[in-house]
N, C-alpha and C positions, 0 to 999 in steps of 0.2 A: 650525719650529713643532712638527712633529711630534715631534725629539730630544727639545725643551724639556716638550714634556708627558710623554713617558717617564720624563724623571726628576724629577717633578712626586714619585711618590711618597717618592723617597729626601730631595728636598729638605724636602718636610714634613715625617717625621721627623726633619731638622737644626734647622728652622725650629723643632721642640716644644721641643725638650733645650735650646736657646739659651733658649727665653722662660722654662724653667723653671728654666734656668742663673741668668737675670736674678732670678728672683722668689727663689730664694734668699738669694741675699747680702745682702738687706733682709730677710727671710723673718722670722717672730715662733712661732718655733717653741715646743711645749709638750712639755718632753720630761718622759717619767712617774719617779714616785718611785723611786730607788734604779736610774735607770738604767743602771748601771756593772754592774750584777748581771741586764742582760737579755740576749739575745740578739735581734740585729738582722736583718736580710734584704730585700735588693733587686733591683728586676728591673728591667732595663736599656729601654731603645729596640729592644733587636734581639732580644727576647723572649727565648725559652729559658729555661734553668734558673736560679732563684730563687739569688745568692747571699747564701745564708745564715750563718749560725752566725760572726759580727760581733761584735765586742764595741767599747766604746767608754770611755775612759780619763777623758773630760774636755767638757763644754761646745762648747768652743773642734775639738774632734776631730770632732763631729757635725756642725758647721756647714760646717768645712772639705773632709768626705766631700760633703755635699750639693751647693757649690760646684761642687766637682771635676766629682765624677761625674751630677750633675743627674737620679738615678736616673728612671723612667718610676713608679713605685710602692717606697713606702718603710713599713718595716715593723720592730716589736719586739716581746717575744715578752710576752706574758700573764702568763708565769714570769719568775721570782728564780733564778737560779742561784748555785753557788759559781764554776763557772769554765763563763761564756755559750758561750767562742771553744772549746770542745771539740765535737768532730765528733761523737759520739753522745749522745743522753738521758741514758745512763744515767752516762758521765764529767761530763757539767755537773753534777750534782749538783743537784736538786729542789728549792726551798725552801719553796716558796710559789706563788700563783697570783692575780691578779685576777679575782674573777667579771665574764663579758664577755656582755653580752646586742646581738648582732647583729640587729637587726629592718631585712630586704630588704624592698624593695616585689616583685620577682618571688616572691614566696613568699605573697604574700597571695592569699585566696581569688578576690580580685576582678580577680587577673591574668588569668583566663579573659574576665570581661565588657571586657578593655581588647583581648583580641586578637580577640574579636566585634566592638568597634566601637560596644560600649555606653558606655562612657564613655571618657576621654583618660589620657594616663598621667601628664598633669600634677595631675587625681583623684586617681589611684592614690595617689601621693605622698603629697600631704595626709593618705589615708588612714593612710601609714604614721608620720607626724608625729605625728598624732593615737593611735595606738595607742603608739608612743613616750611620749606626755604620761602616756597610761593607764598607763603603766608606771612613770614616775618617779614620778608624783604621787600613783596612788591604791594602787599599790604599793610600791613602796622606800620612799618617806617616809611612804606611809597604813601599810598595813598591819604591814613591815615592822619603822618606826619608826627608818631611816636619817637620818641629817643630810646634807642634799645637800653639804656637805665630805667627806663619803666617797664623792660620784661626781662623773665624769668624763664631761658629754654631748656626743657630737658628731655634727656631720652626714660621712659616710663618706666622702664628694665625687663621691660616684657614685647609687646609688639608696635610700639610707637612710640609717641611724643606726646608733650603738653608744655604749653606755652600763658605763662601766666601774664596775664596785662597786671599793673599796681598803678598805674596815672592815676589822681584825685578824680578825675573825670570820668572814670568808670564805677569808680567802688559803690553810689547809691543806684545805676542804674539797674531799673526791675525787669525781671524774668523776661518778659513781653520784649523789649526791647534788644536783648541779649541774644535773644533766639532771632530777629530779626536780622543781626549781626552775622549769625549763623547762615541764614536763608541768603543773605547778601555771598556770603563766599560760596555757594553750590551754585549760585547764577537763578537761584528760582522765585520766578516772575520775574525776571530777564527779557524783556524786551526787542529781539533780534534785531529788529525794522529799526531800530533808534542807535545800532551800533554804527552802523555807516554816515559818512556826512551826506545830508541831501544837498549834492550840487545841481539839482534841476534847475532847469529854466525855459522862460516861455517866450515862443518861438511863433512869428505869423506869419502868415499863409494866406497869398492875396487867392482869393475863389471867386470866378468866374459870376458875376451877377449876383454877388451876395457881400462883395466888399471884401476886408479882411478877418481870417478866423485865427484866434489865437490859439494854439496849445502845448501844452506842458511836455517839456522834455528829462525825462526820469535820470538823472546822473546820480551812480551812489561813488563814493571816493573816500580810498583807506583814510581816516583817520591819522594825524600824527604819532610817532611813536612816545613820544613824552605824553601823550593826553591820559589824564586822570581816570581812574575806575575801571570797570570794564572793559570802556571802548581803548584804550592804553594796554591792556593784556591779552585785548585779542587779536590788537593791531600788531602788537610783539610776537606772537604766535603766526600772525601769518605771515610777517617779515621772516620769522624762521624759518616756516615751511619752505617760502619761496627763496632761502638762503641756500637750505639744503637740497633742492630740486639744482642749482648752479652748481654744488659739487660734484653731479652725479654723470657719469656718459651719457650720449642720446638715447642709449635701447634702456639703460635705467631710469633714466628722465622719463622715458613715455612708460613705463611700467607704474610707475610710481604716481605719476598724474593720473592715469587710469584708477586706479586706486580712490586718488582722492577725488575722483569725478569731476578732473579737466581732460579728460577724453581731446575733446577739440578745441582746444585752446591753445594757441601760437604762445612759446615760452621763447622770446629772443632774449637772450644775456646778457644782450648790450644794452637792453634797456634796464631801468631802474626799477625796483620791487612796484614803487607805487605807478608807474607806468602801465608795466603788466598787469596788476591788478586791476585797475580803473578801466581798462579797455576790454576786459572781461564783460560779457554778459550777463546779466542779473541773478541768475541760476548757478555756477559754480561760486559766486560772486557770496552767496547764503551758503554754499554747500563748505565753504571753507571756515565762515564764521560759524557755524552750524559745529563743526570739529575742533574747530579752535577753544569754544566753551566748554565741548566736553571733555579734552585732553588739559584744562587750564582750572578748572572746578576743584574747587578745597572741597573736600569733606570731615567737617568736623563731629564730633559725637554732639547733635544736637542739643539732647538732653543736658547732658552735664555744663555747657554751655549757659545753658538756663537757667539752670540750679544754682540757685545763689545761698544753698544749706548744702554743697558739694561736700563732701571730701576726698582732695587728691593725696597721689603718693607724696613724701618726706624727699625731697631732694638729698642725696647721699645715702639714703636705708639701700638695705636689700630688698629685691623680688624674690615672695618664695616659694614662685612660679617658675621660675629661672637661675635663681641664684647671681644673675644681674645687680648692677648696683644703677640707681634712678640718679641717670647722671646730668652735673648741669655744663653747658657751653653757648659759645656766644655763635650769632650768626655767622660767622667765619669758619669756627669748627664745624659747625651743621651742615656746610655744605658737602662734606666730607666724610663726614662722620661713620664707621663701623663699629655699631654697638659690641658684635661679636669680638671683636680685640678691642674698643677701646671703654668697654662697660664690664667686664671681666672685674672680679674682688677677688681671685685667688691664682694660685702659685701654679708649677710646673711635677710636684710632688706627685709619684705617681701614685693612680686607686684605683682598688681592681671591682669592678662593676660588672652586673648580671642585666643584659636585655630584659625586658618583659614585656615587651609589646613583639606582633607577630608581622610587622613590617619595619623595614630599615631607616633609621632616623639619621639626622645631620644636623652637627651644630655650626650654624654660619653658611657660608658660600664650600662645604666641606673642609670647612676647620678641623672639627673631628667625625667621625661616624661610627653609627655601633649596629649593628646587625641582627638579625633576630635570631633568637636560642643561643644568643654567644657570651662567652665571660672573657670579659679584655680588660688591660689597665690600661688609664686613661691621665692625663695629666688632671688633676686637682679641677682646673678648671673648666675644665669640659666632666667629668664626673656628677662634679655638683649640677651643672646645667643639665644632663641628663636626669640626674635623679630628680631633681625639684621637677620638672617636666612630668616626672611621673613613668619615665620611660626604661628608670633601672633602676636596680637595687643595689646596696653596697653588700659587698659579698663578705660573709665571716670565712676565717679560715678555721679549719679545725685543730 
């Protein structure tokens, strides 16, 4: 017994590469435009170094690699080359680039309150779905004015998403400009003082022996909610707030304004959002836009953004981090979307797994869980998801 667990670990990793073996040969793979012009790169089961700088001739060539080699993580490069399969940047020869927006759930703010134990990381996610939508929807196709046939969304197969732009109007723009793209969706050098409309105006005041003196009367006033950029998203934002402050009772009403620092601020519900808002004081006036940017901020993985010598996941491969499949859908599914059921590549088959980590893990919103020091069978697909995890072993029997 005690051999057969020793090589418990070596067998799981055969166990991965076989099921991922299997899932290819059926596999519904999405390979990107002009892929004969990309540079490819894979990493094996036995880690180490990424090989790269691949090229592929044909349909029929890609499928047959995947087969073969059932890579652990499969990858093509962001860029258009003249010639992929050359070993330096600067001999592939540059063509072009996809803009690629990365959005991790470990990169969001609220990774902190998941490692306190304030909320689950099954949140987290959501969280990052949701700032995902915020991206294609009220960016790329709002603002922008993108046709979602110029993107590519998928779930990563591991803790996020990526969202490939392919417009002609992206593909030579340089790193600098890319990252700039980036800084635009965090809100940084954001502006606050310029979100509001200035309805001031100047007002005079006859003074006793001196004639009359003019001065400026400070009006700041919501913004329309159709207005472009920023001032459009955070004007939508506080139209919510003050949506959801209307369905709440009095004692939760003043709980919750407390909260967002309208303490003293008269909320009548007969009035209109921009009513209330506008007759506000100057100071929750900032303290709500102030909220609104921070709860409305993409965070995309800057870097990669940047990197116009990227290489992302293969839309349709496996994670062999996860045993995920890097799936694609349109913004309609994304709004929806649960990777946990609907990124799954395997069956119901039961497999009987060994813990090996010394705290309690879960796949999904408690889809499955496995316990520490326990051996359980597990359906296929939650097996796999643990052991790629790292989190069990497949158990031989004697």
């Amino acid at each position: 017994m005690s051999f057969l667990k020793d090589i418990e670990p070596i067998k799981t990793r055969d166990f991965l590469k076989e099921k991922f073996q299997e899932y290819y040969r059926n596999a519904d793979i999405t390979l990107p435009p002009r892929f004969t012009a990309r540079e490819w790169g894979f990493l094996s089961w036995d880690g180490g170094i990424m090989n790269r700088h691949q090229k592929f001739r044909s349909i029929s060539e890609v499928k047959k690699y995947l087969i073969k080699v059932a890579p652990a993580h499969s990858y093509h490069s962001v860029a258009y080359y003249k010639d992929p399969g050359k070993n330096t940047m600067i001999d592939k020869e540059w063509m072009g680039a996809d803009l690629i927006f990365d959005l991790d759930a470990d990169h969001l703010p609220e990774m902190e309150e998941v490692k306190k134990g304030k909320i689950t990381f099954s949140k987290l996610m959501d969280y990052i779905r949701e700032q995902t939508y915020r991206l294609v929807v009220d960016v790329l196709l709002g603002d922008f004015g993108l046709n979602e046939n110029d993107l590519l969304i998928t779930f990563s197969g591991g803790r996020g998403y990526h969202v490939h732009v392919r417009t002609p109007d992206v593909l030579t723009l340089p790193s600098g400009a890319r990252r700039e793209i980036a800084d635009y969706l965090t809100g940084k050098g954001l502006d606050l003082n310029k979100i509001l409309i200035d309805a001031g105006y100047t007002k005079e005041y006859p003074i006793r022996g001196r004639g009359v003196e003019r001065k400026n009367i400070g009006v700041e006033k919501l913004p329309k909610k159709e207005s472009k950029g920023w001032q459009g998203i955070i004007t939508r934002h506080i139209h919510q707030t003050l949506d959801n402050l209307r369905e709440l009772d009095k004692e939760e009403r003043k709980n919750c304004m407390k909260r967002l620092g309208l303490r003293n601020i008269t909320f009548n519900a007969k009035n209109t959002n921009e009513e209330i808002f506008n007759k506000m004081p100057k100071a929750p006036k900032k303290k709500l836009v102030r909220i609104a940017l921070k709860e409305t901020a993409i965070h995309p993985d800057e870097p990669v953004t940047g990197d116009i010598h990227r290489l992302i996941r293969l839309p349709g491969s496996l994670h062999g981090g996860s045993g995920l499949k890097v799936t694609v859908m349109d913004s309609v599914k994304l709004e929806t979307f649960d990777p946990m059921k609907e990124a799954t590549a395997f069956g119901e088959k039961l497999i009987k797994v060994r813990s090996i980590v010394n705290h309690p893990v879960t796949m999904g919103d408690g889809l499955a869980k496995l316990k520490p020091n326990s051996v359980v069978e597990l359906p296929e697909k939650a097996a796999i998801y643990f052991m790629a995890r790292k989190w069990a072993h497949l158990v031989l029997e004697a």
